[in-house]
C-alpha positions as CSV (number, residue, x, y, z in Angstrom):
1,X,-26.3,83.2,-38.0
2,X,-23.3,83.2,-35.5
3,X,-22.6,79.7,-34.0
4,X,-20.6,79.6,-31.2
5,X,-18.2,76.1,-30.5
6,X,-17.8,73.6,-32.9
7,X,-20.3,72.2,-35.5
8,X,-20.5,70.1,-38.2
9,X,-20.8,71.4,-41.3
10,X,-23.8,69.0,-43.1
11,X,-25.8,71.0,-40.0
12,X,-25.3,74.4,-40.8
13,X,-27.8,75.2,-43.4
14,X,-30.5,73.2,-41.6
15,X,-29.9,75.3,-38.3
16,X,-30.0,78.2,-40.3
17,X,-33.5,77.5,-42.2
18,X,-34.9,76.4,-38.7
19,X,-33.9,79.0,-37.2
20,X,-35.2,81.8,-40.0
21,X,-38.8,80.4,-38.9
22,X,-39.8,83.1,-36.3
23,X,-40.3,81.0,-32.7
24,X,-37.6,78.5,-33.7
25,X,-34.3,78.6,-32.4
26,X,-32.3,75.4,-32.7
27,X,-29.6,74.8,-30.1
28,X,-27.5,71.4,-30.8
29,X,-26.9,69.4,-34.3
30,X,-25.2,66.5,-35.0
31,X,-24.7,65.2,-38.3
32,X,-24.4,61.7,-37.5
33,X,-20.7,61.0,-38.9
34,X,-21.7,58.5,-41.3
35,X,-23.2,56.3,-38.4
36,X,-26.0,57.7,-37.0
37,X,-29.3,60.0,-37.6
38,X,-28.8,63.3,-38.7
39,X,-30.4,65.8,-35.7
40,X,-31.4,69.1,-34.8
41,X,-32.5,69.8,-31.2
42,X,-34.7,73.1,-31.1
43,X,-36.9,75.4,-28.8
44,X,-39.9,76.5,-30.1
45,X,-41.5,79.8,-28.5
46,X,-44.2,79.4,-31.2
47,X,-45.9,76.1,-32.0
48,X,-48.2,77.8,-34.6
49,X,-45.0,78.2,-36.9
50,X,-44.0,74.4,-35.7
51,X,-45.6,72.9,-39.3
52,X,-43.6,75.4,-41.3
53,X,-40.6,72.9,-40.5
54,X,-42.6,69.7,-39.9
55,X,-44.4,70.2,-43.6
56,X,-41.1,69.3,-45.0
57,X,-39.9,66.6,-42.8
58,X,-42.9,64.2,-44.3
59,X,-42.8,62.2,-47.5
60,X,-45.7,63.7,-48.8
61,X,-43.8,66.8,-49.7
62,X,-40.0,65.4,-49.9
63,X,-40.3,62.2,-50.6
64,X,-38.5,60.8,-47.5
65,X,-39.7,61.5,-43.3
66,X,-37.8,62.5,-40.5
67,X,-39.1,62.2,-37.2
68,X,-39.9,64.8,-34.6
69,X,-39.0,63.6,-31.4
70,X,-40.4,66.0,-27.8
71,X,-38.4,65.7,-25.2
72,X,-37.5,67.1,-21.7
73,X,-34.7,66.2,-19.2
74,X,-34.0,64.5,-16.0
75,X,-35.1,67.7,-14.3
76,X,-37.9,68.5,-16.3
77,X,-36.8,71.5,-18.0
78,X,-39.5,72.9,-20.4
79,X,-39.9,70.9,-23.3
80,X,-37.7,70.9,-26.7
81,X,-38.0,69.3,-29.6
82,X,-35.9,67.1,-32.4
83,X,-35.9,66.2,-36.0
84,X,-34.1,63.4,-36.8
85,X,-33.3,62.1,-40.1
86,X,-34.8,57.7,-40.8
87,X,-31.0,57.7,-42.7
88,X,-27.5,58.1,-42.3
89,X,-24.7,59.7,-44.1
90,X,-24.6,61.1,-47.6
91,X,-28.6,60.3,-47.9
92,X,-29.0,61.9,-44.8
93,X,-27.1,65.0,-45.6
94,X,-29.0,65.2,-48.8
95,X,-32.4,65.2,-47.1
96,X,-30.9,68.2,-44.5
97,X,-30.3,70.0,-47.9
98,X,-33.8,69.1,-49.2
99,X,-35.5,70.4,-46.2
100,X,-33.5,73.7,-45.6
101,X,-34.2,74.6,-49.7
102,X,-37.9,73.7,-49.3
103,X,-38.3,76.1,-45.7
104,X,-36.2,78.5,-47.4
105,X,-38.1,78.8,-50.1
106,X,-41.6,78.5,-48.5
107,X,-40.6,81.1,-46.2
108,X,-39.2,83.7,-49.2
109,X,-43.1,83.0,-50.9
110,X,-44.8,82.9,-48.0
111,X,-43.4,85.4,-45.1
């Protein structure tokens, strides 16, 4: 993927596997700088392919959750979506890392 701007780094593997899920495409990240939630903001054209992500944002299969936040704006643009890390920091980054291995690799056994 080609990312246009500045980003942080700890983001650009999660954008990456988010956005290898067809009907996905993320559009802003944020790593949280050590002080807040680690998030992704996100379109999604498909919400049958939605779980493919979510799966691996819940403790059952990673041991930690992130949330998944909908959300429009003040003009009611169509709906987008965030997944935001319960931690910050290094724990945070690891869990980005955690969930970008476990799409990647669903997606390489599954797709």
């Amino acid at each position: 993927m080609i990312y246009y701007g500045k980003m942080d780094k700890e983001c650009v593997d999660l954008c990456d596997a988010i956005n290898m899920i067809p009907g996905l495409r993320t559009f802003e990240s944020c790593c949280g700088h050590g002080n807040q939630p680690f998030r992704i903001w996100f379109a999604v054209e498909d919400i049958d392919n939605l779980p493919k992500l979510l799966y691996f944002c819940d403790s059952c299969h990673v041991g930690f959750n992130w949330d998944c936040i909908v959300t429009t704006d003040c003009g009611m643009s169509p709906v987008h979506f965030r997944i935001e890390s319960r931690s910050k920091g290094e724990e945070a980054y690891e869990e980005a890392k955690t969930i970008s291995f476990e799409v990647r690799q669903f997606l390489a056994e599954n797709e």
